[in-house]
C-alpha positions as CSV (number, residue, x, y, z in Angstrom):
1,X,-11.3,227.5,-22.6
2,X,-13.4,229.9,-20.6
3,X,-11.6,233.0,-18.8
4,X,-12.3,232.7,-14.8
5,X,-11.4,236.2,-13.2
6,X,-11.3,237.6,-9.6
7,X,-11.8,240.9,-8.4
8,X,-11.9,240.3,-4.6
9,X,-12.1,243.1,-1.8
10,X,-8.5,242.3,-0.1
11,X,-11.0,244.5,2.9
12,X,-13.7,242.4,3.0
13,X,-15.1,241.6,7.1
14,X,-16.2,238.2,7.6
15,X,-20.0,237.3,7.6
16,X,-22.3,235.4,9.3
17,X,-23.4,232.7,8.1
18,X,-22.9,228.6,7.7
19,X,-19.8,228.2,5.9
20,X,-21.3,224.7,4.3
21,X,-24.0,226.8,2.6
22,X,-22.0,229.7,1.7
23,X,-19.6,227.2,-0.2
24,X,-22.6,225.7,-1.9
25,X,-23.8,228.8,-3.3
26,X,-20.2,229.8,-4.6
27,X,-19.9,226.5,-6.0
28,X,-23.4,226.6,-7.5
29,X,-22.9,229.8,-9.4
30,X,-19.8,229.0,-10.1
31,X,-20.6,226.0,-11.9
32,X,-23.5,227.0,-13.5
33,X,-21.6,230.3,-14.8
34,X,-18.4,228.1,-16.5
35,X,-21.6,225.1,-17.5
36,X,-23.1,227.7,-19.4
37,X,-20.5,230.1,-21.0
38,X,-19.4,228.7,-24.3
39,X,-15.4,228.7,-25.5
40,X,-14.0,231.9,-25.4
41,X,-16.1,233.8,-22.8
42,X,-15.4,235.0,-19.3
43,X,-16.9,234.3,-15.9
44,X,-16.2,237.1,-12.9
45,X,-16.4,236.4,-9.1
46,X,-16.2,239.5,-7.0
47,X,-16.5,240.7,-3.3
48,X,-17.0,244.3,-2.6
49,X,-17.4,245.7,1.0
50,X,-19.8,249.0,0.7
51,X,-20.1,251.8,2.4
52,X,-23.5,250.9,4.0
53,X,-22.2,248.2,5.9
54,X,-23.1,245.4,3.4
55,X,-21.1,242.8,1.7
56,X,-21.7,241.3,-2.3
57,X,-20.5,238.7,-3.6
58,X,-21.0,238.3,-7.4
59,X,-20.8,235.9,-10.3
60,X,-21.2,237.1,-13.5
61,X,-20.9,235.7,-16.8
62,X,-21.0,235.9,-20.9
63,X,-22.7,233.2,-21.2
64,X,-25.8,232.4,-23.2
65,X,-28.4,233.7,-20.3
66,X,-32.0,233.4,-20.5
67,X,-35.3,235.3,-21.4
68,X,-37.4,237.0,-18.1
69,X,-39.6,233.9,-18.3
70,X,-36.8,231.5,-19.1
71,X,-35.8,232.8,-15.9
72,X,-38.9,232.8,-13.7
73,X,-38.8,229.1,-14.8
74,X,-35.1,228.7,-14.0
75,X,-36.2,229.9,-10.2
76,X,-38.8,227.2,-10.0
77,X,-37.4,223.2,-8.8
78,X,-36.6,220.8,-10.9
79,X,-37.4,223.0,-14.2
80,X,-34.5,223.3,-16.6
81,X,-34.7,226.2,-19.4
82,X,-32.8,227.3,-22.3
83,X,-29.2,225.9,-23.5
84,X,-28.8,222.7,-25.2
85,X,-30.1,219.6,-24.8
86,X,-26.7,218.5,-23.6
87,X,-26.6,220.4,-20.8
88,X,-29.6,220.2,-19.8
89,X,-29.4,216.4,-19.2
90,X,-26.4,217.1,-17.4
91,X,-28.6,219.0,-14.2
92,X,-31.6,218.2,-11.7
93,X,-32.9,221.3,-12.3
94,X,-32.2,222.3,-8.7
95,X,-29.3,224.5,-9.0
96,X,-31.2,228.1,-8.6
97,X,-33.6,227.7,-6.6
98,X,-31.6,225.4,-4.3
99,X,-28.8,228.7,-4.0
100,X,-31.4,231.1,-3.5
101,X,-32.9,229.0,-0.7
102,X,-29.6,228.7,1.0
103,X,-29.2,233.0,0.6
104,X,-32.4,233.2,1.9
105,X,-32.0,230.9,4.9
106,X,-28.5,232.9,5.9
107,X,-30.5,236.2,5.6
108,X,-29.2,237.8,2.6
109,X,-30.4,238.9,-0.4
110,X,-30.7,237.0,-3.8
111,X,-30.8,238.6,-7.2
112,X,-30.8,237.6,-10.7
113,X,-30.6,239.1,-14.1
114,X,-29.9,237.7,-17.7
115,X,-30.1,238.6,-21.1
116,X,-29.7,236.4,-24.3
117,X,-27.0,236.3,-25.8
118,X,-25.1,238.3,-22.8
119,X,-24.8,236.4,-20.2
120,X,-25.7,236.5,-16.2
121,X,-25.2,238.7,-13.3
122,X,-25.7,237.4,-9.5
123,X,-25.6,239.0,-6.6
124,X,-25.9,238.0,-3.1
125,X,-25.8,240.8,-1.0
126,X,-25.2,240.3,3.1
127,X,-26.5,243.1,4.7
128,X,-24.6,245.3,7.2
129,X,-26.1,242.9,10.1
130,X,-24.7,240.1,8.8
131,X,-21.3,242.0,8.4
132,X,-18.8,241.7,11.8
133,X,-16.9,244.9,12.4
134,X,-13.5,244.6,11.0
């Protein structure tokens, strides 16, 4: 009972990068956005194609998000933070800092902001060298 919405750049240029790893970071901040958004909240993927060049792709959600250090800790392998108990025991722990590995490997960029209460924002951002011409 959580609202998943799209708002996907119908323009977007392809990318380089390995399509494996690319699938595993959607599906890891995909899953970790619906995991952690209780009943009734709302989880948004988007694409945007900027005028630099650059391509983002971006989960963001209303879930119960996390404190600066809950998410320093978050970032860190095989350390789980914040939510229930239930949840937790649900994960490895590996999620985040697995995804940003895999952005970092494919040469993008990685970033992360949460607030309790609100919910979480991600963004990977391809830069225009990773972008083919359309």
């Amino acid at each position: 009972r959580i609202i998943v919405r799209t708002a996907l750049d119908p323009d977007l240029p392809a990318i380089v990068a390995d399509q494996r790893a690319a699938k595993q970071i959607a599906i890891n901040l995909l899953s970790n956005a619906i995991r952690f958004t209780p009943e009734g909240g709302q989880v948004v993927v988007s694409t945007r194609y900027l005028t630099d060049g650059s391509v983002t792709l971006r989960f963001r959600d209303t879930g119960v998000g996390m404190t600066k250090e809950e998410l320093e800790g978050a970032l860190r392998p095989f350390k789980q933070v914040g939510a229930s108990e239930e949840l937790r025991a649900n994960g490895t722990g590996l999620g985040l800092p697995l995804t940003r590995a895999l952005v970092e490997a494919n040469r993008a960029d990685f970033e992360i902001s949460s607030t309790p209460g609100e919910g979480t924002d991600v963004e990977i951002v391809f830069p225009a060298p990773r972008v083919l011409s359309q």
